[in-house]
PAZAPA-4460 file (N, C-alpha, C; in steps of 0.05 Angstrom, whole numbers, plus 32768, in hexadecimal, padded with zeros to 4 digits):
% residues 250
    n_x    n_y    n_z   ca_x   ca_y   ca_z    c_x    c_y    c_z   seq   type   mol
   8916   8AD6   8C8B   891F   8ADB   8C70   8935   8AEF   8C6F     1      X     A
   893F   8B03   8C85   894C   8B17   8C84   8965   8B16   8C96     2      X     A
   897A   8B15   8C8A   899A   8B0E   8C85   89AA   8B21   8C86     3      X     A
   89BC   8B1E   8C82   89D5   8B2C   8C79   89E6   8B25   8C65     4      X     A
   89EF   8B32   8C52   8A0A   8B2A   8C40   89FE   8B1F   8C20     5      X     A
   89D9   8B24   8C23   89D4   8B20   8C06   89C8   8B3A   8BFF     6      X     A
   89C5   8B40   8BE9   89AF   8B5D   8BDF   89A3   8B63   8BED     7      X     A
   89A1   8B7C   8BFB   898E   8B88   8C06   8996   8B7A   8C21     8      X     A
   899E   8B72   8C33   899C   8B69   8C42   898B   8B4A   8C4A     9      X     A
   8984   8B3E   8C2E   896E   8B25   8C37   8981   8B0E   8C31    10      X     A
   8973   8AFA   8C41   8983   8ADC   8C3A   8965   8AD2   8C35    11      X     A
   8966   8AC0   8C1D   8954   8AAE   8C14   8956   8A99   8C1F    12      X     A
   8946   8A82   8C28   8949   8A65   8C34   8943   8A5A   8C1E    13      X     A
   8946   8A48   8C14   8945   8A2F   8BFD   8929   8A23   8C0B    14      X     A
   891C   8A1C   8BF3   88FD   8A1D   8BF9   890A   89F5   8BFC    15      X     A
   88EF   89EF   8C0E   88EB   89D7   8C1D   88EC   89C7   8BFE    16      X     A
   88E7   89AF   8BF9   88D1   899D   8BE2   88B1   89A7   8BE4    17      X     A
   88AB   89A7   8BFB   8890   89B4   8BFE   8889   89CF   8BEB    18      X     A
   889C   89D9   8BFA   889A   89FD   8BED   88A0   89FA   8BC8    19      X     A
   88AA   89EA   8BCD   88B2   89EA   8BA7   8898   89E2   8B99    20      X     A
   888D   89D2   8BAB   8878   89C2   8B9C   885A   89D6   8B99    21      X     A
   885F   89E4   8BB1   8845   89F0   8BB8   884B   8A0F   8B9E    22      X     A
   8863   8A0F   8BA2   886C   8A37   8B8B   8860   8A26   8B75    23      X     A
   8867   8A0D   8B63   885D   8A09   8B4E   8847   8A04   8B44    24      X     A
   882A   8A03   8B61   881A   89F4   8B5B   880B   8A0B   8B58    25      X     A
   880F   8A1A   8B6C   8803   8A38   8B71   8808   8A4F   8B56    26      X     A
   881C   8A47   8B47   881D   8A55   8B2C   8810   8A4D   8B1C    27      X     A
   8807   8A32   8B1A   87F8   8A23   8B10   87D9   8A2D   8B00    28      X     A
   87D3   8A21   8AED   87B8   8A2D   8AE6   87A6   8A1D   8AD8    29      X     A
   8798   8A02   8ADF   8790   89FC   8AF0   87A1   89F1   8B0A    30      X     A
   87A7   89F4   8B1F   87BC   89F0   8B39   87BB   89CE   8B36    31      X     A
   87BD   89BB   8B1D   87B4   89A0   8B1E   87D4   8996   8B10    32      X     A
   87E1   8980   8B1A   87F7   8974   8B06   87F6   894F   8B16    33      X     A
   87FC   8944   8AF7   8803   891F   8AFB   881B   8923   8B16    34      X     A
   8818   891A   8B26   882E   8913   8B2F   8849   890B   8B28    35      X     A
   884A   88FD   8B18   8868   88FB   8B07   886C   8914   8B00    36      X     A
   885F   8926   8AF7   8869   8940   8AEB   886F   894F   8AF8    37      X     A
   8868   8953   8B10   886A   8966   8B30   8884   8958   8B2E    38      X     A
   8884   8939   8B35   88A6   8935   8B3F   88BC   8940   8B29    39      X     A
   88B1   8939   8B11   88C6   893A   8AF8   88CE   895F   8AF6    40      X     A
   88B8   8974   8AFF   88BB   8985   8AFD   88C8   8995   8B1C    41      X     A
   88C7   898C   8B36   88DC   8994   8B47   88EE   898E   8B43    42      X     A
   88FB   8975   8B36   890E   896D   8B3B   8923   8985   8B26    43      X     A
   891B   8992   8B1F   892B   89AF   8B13   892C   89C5   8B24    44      X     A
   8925   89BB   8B3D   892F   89CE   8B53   893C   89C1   8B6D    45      X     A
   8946   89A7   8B5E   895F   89A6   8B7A   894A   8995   8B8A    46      X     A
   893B   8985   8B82   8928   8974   8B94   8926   8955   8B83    47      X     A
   8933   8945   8B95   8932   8928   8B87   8913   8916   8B87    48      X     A
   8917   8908   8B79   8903   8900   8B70   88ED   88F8   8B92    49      X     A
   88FE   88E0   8B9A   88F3   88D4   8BAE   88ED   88E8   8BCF    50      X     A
   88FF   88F6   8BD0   88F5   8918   8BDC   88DD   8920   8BC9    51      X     A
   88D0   8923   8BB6   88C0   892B   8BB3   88AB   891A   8BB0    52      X     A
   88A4   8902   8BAB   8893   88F1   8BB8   8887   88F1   8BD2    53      X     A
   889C   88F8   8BD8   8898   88F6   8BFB   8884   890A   8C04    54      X     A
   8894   891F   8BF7   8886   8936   8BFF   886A   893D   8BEF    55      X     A
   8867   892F   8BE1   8842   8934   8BDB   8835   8925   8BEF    56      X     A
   8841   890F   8BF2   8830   88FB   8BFA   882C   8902   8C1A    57      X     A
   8838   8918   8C26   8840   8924   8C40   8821   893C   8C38    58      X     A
   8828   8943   8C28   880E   8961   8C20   8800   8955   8C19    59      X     A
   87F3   893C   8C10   87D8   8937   8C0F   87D0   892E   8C29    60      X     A
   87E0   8923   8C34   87DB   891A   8C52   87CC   8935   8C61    61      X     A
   87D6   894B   8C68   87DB   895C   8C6E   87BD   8978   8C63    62      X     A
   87BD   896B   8C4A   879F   897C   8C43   87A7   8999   8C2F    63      X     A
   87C9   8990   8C2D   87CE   89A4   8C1A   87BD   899C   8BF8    64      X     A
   87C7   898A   8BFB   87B9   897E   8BD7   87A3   8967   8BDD    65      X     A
   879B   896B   8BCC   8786   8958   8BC4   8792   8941   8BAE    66      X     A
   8786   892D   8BBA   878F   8915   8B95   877A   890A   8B87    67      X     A
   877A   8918   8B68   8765   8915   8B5A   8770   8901   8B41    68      X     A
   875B   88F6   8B3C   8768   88E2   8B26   877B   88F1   8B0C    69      X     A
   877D   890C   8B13   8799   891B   8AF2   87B0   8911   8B03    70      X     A
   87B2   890E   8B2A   87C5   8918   8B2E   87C0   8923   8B5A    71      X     A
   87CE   8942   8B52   87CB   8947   8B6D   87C0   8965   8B64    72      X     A
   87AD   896F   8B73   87A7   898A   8B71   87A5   899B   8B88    73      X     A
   87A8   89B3   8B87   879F   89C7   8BA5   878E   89BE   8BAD    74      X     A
   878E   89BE   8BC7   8771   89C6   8BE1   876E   89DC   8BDF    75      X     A
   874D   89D8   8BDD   873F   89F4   8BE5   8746   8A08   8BF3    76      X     A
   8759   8A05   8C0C   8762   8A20   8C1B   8776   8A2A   8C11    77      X     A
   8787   8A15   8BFA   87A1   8A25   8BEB   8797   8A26   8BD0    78      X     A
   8782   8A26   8BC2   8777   8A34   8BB1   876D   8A4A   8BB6    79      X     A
   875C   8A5E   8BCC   8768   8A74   8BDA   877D   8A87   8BD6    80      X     A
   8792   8A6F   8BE7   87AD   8A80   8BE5   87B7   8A8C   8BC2    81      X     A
   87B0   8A75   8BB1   87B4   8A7E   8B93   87A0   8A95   8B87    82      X     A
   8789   8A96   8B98   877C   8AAB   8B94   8786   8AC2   8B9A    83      X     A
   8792   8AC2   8BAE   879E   8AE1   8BB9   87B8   8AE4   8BAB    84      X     A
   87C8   8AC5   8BAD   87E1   8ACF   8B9D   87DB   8AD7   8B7F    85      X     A
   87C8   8AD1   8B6D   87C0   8ADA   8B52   87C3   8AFA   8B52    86      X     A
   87AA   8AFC   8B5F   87A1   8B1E   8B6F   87B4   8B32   8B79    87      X     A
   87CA   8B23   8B87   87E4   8B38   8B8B   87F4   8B39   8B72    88      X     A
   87F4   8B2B   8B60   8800   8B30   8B45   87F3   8B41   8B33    89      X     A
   87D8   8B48   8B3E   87C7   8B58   8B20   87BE   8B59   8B35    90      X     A
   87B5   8B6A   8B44   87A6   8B7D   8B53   878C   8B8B   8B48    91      X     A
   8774   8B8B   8B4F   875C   8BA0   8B48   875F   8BB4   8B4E    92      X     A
   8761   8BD0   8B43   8765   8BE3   8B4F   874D   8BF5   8B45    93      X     A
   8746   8C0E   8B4E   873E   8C23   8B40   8742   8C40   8B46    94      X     A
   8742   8C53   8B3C   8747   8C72   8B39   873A   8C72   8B58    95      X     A
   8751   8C7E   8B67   8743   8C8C   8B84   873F   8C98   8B82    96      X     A
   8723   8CAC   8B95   8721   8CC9   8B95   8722   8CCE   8BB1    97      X     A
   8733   8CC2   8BC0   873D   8CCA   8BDB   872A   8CC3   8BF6    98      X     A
   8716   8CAD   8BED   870E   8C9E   8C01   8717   8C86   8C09    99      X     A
   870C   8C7E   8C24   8722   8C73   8C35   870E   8C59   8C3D   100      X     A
   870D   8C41   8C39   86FC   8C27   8C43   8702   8C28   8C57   101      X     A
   86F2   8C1E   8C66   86FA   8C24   8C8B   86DD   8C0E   8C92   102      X     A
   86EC   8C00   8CA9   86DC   8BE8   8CB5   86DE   8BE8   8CD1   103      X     A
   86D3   8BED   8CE1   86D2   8BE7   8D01   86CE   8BD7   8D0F   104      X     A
   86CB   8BCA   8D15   86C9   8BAF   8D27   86B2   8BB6   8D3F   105      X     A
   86A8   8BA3   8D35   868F   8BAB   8D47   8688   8B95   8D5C   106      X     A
   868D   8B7D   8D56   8685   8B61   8D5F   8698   8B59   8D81   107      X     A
   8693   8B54   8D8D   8699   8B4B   8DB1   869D   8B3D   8DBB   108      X     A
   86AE   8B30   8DC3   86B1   8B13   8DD4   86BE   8AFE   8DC8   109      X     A
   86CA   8B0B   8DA8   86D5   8AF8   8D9D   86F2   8AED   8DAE   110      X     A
   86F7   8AD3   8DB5   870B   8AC3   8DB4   8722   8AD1   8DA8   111      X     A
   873D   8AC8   8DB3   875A   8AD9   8DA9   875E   8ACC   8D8C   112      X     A
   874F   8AB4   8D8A   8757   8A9E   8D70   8745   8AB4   8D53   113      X     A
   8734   8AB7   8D60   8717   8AC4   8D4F   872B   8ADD   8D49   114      X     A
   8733   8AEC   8D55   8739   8B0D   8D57   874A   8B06   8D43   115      X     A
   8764   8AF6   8D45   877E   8AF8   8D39   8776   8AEF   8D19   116      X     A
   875F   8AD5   8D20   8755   8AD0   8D03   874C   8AED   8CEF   117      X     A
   873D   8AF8   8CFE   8731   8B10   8CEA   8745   8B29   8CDE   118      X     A
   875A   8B2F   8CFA   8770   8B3D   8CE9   8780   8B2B   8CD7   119      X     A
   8784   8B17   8CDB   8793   8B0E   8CBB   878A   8B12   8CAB   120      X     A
   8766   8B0B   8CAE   8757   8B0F   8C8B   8759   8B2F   8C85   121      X     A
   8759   8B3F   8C98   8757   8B60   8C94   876E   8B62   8C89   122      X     A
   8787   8B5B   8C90   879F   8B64   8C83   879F   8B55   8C67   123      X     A
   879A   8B41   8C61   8798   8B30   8C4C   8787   8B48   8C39   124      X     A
   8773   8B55   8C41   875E   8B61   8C2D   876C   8B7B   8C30   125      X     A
   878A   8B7F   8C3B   8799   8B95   8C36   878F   8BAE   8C42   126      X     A
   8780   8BA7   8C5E   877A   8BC2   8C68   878C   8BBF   8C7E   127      X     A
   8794   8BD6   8C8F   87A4   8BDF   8C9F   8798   8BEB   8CB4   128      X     A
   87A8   8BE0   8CD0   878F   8BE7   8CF1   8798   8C05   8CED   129      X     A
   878F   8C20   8CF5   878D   8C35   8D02   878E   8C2F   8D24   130      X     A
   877D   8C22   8D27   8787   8C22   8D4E   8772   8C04   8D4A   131      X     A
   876E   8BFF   8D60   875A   8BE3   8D65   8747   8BDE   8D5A   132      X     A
   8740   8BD3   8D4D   8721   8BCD   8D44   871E   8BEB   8D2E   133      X     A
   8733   8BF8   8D25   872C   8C08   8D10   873D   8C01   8CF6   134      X     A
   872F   8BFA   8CDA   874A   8BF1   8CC5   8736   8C00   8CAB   135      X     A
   874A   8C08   8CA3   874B   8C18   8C8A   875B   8C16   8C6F   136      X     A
   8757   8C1E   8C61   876B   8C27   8C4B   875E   8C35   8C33   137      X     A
   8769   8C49   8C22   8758   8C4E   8C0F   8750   8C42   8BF9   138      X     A
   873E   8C47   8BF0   871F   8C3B   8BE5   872C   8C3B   8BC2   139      X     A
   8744   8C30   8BC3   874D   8C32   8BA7   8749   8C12   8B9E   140      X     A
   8744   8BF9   8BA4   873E   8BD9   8B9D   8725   8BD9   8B97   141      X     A
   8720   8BCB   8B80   8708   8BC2   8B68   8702   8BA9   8B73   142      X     A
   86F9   8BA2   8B95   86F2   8B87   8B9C   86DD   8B82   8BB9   143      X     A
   86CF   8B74   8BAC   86C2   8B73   8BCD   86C1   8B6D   8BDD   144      X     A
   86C0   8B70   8BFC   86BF   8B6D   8C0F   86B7   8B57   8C12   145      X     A
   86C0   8B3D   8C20   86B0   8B28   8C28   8695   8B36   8C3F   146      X     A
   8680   8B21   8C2D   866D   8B29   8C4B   8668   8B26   8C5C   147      X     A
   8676   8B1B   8C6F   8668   8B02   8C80   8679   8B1A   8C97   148      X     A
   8692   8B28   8C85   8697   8B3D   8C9B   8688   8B4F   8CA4   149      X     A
   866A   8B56   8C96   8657   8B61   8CA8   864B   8B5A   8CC1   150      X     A
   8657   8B49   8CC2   8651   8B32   8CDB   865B   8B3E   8CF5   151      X     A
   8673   8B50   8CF7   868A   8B57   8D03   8699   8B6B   8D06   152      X     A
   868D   8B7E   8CEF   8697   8B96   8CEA   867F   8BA9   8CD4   153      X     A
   8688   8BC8   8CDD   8678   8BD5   8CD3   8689   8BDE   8CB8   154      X     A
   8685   8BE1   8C9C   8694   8BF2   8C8C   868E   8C04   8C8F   155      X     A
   869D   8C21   8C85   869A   8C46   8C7F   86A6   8C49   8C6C   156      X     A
   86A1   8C5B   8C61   86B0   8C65   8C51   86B5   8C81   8C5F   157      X     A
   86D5   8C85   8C66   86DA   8CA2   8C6A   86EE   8CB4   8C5F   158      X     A
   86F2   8CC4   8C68   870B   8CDE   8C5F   8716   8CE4   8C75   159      X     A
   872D   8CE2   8C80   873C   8CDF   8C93   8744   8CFB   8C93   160      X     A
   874B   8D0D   8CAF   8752   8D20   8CAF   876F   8D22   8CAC   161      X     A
   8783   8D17   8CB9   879A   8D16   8CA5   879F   8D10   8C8D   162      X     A
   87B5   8D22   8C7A   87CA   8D17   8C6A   87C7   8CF9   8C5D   163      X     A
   87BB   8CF9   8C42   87B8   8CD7   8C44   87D1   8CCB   8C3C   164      X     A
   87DF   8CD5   8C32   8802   8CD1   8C2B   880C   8CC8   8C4E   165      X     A
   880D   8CE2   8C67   881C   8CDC   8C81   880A   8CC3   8C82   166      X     A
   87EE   8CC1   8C85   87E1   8CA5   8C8C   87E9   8C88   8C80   167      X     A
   87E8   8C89   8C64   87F6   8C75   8C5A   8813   8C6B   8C67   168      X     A
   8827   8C7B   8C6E   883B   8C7C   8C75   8834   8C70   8C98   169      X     A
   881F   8C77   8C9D   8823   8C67   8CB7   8813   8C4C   8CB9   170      X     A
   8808   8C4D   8CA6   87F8   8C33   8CAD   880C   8C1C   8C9F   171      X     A
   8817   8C22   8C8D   8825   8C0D   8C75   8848   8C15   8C75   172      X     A
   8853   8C01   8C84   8873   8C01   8C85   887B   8C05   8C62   173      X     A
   887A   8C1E   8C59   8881   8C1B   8C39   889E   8C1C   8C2A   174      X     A
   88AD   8C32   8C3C   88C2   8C26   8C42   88CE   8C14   8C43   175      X     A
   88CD   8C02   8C58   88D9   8BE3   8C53   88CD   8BD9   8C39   176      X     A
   88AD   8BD3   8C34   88A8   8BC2   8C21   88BC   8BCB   8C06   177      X     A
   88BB   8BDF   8BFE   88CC   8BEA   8BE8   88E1   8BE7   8BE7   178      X     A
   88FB   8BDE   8C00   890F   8BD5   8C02   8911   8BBA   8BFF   179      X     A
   8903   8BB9   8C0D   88F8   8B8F   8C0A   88FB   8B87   8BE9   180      X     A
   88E5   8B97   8BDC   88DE   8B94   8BBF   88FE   8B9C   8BAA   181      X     A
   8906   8BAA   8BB7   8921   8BB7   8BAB   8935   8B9C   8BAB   182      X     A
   8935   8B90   8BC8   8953   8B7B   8BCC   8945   8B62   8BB5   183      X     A
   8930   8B58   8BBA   8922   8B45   8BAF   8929   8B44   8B95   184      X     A
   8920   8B5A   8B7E   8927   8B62   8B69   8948   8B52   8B63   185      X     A
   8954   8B63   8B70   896E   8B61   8B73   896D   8B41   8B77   186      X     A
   8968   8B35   8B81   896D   8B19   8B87   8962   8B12   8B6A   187      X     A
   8959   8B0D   8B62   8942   8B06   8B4C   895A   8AFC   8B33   188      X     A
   8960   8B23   8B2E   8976   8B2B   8B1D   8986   8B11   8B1F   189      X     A
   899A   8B10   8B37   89AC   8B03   8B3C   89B0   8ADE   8B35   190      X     A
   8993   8AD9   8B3D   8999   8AB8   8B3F   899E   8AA7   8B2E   191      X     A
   89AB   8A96   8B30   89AD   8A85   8B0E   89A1   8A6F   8B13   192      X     A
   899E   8A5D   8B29   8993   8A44   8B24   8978   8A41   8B24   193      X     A
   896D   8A35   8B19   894C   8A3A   8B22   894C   8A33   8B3D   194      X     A
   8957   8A2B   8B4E   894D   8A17   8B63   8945   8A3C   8B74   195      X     A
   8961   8A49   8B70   8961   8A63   8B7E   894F   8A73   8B73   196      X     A
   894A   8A79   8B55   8939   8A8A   8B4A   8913   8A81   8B5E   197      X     A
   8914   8A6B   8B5D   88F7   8A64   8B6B   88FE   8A73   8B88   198      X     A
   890C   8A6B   8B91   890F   8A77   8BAB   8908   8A95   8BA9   199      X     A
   8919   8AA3   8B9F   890F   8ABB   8B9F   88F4   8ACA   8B92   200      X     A
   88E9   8AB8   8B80   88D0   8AC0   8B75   88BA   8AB3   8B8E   201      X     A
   88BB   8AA6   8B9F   88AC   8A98   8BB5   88B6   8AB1   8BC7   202      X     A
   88C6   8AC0   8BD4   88C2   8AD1   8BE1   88B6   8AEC   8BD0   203      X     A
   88BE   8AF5   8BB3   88A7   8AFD   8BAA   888F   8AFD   8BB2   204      X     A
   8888   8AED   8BAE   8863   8AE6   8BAB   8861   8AF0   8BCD   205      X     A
   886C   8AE2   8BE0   8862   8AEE   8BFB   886A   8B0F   8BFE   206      X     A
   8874   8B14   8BE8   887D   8B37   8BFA   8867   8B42   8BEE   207      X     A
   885B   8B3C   8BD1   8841   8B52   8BBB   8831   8B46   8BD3   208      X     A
   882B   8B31   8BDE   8812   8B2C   8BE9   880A   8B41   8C04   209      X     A
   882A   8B50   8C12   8824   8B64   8C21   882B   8B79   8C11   210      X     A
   882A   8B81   8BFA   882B   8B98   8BF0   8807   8BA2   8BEE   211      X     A
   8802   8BC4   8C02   87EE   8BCF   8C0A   87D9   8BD2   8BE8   212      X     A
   87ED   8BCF   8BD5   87DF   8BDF   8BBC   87C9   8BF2   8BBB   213      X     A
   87DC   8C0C   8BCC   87D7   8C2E   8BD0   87CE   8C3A   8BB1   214      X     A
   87C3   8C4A   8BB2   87BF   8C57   8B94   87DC   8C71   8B94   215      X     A
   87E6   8C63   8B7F   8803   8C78   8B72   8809   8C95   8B89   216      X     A
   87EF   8C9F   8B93   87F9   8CBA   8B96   87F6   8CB9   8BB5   217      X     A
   87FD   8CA1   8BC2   8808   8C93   8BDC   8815   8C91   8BDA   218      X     A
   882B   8C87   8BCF   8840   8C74   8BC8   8858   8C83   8BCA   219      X     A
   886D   8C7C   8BDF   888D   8C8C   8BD8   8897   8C89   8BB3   220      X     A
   88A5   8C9D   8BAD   88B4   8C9A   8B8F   88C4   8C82   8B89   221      X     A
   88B2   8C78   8B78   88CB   8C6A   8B6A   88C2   8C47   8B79   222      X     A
   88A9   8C4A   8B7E   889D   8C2E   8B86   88A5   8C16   8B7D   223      X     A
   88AD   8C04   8B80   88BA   8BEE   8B75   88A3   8BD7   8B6B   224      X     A
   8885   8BDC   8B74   886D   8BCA   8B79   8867   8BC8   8B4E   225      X     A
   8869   8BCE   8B46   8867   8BC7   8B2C   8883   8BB8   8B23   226      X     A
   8897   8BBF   8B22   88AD   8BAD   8B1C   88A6   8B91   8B24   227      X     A
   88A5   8B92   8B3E   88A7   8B79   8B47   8899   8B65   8B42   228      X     A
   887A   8B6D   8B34   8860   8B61   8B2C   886C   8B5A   8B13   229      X     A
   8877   8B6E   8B03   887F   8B64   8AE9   8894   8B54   8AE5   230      X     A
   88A8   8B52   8AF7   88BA   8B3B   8AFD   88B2   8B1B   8B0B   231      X     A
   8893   8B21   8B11   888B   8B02   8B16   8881   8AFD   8B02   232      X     A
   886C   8B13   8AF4   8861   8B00   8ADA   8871   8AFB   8AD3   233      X     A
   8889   8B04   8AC9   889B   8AF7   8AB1   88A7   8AD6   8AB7   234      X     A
   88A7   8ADA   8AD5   88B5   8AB7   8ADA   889E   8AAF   8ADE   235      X     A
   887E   8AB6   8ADF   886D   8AA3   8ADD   8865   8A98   8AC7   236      X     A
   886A   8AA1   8AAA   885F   8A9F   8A93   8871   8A85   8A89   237      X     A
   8898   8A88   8A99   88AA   8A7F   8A8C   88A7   8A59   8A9D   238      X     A
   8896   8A68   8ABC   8891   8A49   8AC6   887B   8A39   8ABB   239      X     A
   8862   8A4F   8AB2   8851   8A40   8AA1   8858   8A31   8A89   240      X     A
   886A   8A3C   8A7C   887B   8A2C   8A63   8887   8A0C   8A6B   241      X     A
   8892   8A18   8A86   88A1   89FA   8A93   888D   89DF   8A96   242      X     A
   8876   89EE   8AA6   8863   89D7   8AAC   8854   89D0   8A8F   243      X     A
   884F   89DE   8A7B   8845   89D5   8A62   8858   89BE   8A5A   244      X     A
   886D   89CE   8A5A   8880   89B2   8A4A   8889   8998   8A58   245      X     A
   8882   8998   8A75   8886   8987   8A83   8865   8977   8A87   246      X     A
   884D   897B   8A6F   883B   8978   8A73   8838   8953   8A71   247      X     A
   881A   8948   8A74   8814   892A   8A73   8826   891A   8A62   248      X     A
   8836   890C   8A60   883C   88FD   8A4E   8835   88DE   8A41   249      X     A
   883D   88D7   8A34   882B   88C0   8A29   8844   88A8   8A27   250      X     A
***
C-alpha cells in the first residue's frame, strides 16, 4: 500500500471487482443483495457489468458468498470479518483504572500452523506480545474474551511496573498508525471518483482494524483514531443510501 508521490507517502491500488464487491457487502446490513443490484451497483465503480458476473460467480465458488434465493450473501467466516469491521468503527470501551489484561500461553506442542493461528486471533482481540507467550494491553474494552482461549492460555489481570504511556509506546507502533491515519484522511479529502473514494475508505477499514483503541491518556496528542471513525461513518451512511436506492426492483 505504501508509495511515494501521494499524501503522506501512500499509493492506493484500485480495488480488484472482488474487493469492490466484498467493501459493499461488508457495509451492508443485512450483508444480502439480488444480484442484478450488486452488478448494477459496482458498476459505479469502474467495474463492467460482465466483470462483475464473473466475479461473484468466482466468490461463490470460492466460499466467499453464499446464494440464497434474495440473491448472494456473506459466508459465515466474512460475516466475522463484518463483525470486527462493525467493532473497529464503534468500539466498546470503558473508563480505565490502569489495569492491564494479560494472557500467557500456557498450552505445548502446538504446530507452527496452530501458534501463528492464535497470534492472529490475539492481535485481532487487540492485545500486544510483551516477549513470547506474554500479551497484554490495558483493561480499557467492554468485551469478552472468547473461551475456548482458556484452553491455551492463562488470563491476569496486572499493573506493570513500567510507565504505562513508555509501555504503550512499545508494544503499539503509534506513531506510524497516526501518520497512516493522517495520509489516509488526506486521501479521503482528496478523491473525486467514487471508484477512488472506495479505495480509500477500503484501506480505511483495514488501518481502524489495527488501531490498539488505548484509553485517551495513552495516546500521543492529537490522535487521529476518532476522525477517521467519523470519516467512515459518514461514507457509510452515504453508501447505505446508495444500496437503498439501488434496492429490489419490480
Amino acid at each position: 500500500m505504501t508509495g511515494s508521490g501521494d499524501p503522506g507517502g501512500l499509493t492506493l491500488r484500485p480495488l480488484s471487482a472482488r474487493s469492490v464487491v466484498l467493501s459493499l457487502l461488508l457495509g451492508t446490513h443485512p450483508p444480502e443483495l439480488p444480484a442484478r443490484d450488486l452488478v448494477r451497483l459496482v458498476a459505479g465503480f469502474d467495474v463492467g457489468a460482465s466483470t462483475a458476473r464473473a466475479a461473484l460467480s468466482r466468490m461463490a465458488a470460492a466460499g466467499d458468498l453464499r446464494r440464497t434465493d434474495a440473491g448472494y450473501r456473506l459466508s459465515e467466516r466474512l460475516l466475522e470479518r463484518q463483525r470486527r469491521q462493525d467493532e473497529a468503527l464503534r468500539p466498546h470501551t470503558r473508563a480505565w483504572d490502569g489495569d492491564w489484561e494479560t494472557l500467557v500461553i500456557t498450552a505445548t506442542g502446538r504446530d507452527p500452523a496452530a501458534r501463528a493461528e492464535l497470534r492472529t486471533r490475539l492481535a485481532a482481540l487487540r492485545l500486544a506480545e510483551l516477549r513470547e507467550g506474554v500479551w497484554l494491553r490495558p483493561a480499557n474494552l467492554d468485551r469478552p474474551l472468547p473461551t475456548d482461549l482458556g484452553r491455551v492460555a492463562e488470563r491476569l489481570v496486572s499493573r506493570p511496573g513500567s510507565p504505562a504511556v513508555e509501555l504503550a509506546a512499545r508494544l503499539w507502533p503509534l506513531v506510524d498508525w497516526a501518520d497512516t491515519a493522517r495520509a489516509l484522511l488526506v486521501h479521503v479529502d482528496r478523491a473525486r471518483r467514487p471508484a477512488g473514494l472506495l479505495t480509500a475508505f477500503a484501506a480505511v477499514v483495514r488501518h481502524l482494524l489495527a488501531d490498539p483503541v488505548l484509553p485517551p491518556e495513552l495516546l500521543p496528542p492529537d490522535w487521529p483514531g476518532t476522525a477517521l471513525r467519523d470519516a467512515y461513518a459518514r461514507y457509510q451512511r452515504e453508501q447505505s443510501g446508495q444500496v437503498r436506492a439501488h434496492g429490489p426492483r419490480t
